[in-house]
N, C-alpha and C positions, 0 to 999 in steps of 0.2 A: 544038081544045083551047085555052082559053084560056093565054097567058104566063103567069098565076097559078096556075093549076092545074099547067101544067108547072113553074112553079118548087119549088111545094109536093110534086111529087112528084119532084123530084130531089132536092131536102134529104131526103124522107124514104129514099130512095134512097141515100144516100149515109151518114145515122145508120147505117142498119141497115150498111152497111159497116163502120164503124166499131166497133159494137158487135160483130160478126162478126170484127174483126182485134183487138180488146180481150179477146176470149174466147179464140182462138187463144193469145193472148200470154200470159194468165194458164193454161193449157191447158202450155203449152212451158214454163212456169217451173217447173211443178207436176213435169215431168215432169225439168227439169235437176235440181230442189232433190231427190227423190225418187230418182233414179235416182244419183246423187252420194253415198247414205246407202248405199247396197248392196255386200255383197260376198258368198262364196261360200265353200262349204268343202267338199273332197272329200277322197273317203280309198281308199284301196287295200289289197291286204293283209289282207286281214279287220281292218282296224283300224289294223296297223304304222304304216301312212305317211298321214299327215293334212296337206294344205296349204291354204292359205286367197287366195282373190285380190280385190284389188280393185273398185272400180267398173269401171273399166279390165282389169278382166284379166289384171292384172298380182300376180306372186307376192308375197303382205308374211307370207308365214309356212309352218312346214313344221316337222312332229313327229313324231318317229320311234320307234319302240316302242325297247328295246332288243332286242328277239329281232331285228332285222335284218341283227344282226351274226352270226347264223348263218348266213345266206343269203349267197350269192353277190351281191358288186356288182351285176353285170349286171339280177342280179332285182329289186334296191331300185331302181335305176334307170328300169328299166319300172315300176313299183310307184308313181313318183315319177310319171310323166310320165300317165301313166293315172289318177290322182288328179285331177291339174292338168286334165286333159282333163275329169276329174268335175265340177268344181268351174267350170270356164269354163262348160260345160254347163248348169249350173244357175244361175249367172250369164244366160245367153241366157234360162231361163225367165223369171227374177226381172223381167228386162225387159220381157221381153215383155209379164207379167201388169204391172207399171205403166205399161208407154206404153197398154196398152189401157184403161184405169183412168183415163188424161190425157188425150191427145190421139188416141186410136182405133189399135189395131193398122194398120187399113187404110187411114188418112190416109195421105197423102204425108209429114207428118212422123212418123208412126211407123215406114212403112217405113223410111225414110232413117236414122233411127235405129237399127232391129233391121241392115239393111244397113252400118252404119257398125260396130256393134259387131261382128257377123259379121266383118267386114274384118280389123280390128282382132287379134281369136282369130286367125285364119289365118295374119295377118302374121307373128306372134307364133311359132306352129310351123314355121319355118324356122328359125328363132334356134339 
């Protein structure tokens, strides 16, 4: 093989890297700028208890019927946390259906992703 023919096929060799780490990139933005827009809302109680969580997982809201106030604490409590559970829940789907949408549920960056969210919910139910 000619030095010219090997040069010519390592530059092309090496675009198509490029263009293959420029796709990835716009791939993983798609998927930061996207999944940063998301959040979730579950509800318990036939209705009573409604909470909303962030991208994150995290609680930014929580609405309470007034009929709660006939119920036992104990019960709006569970009520509360079985919600939250709802709503993290569907949180995992909402991701899931756009890392697959981005950068492929079965990439290496989408599992790391659905695994980092996962982590993330668990930690979270210790608290």
């Amino acid at each position: 093989m000619s030095d010219e023919l090997w040069s010519s096929l390592a530059v092309d060799r090496i675009d198509e890297w490029e263009r293959g780490f420029a796709e990835r990139a716009a791939q993983a933005k798609a998927l930061a700028e996207r999944s940063a827009q998301l959040s979730a809302t579950g509800r318990a109680g036939d209705g009573a208890v409604e909470v909303t969580v962030d991208s994150n997982g995290q609680l930014t809201g929580v609405r309470l019927e007034e009929e709660i106030r006939r119920q036992p604490a104990a019960t709006t409590a569970r009520q509360i946390m079985a919600a939250v559970r709802a709503a993290q829940a569907d949180l995992v789907r909402q991701y899931g259906q756009v890392t697959a949408e981005t950068v492929g549920a079965d990439s290496e960056t989408g599992k790391a992703v659905l695994a980092g969210l996962n982590a993330r919910l668990a930690a979270g139910d210790g608290e």
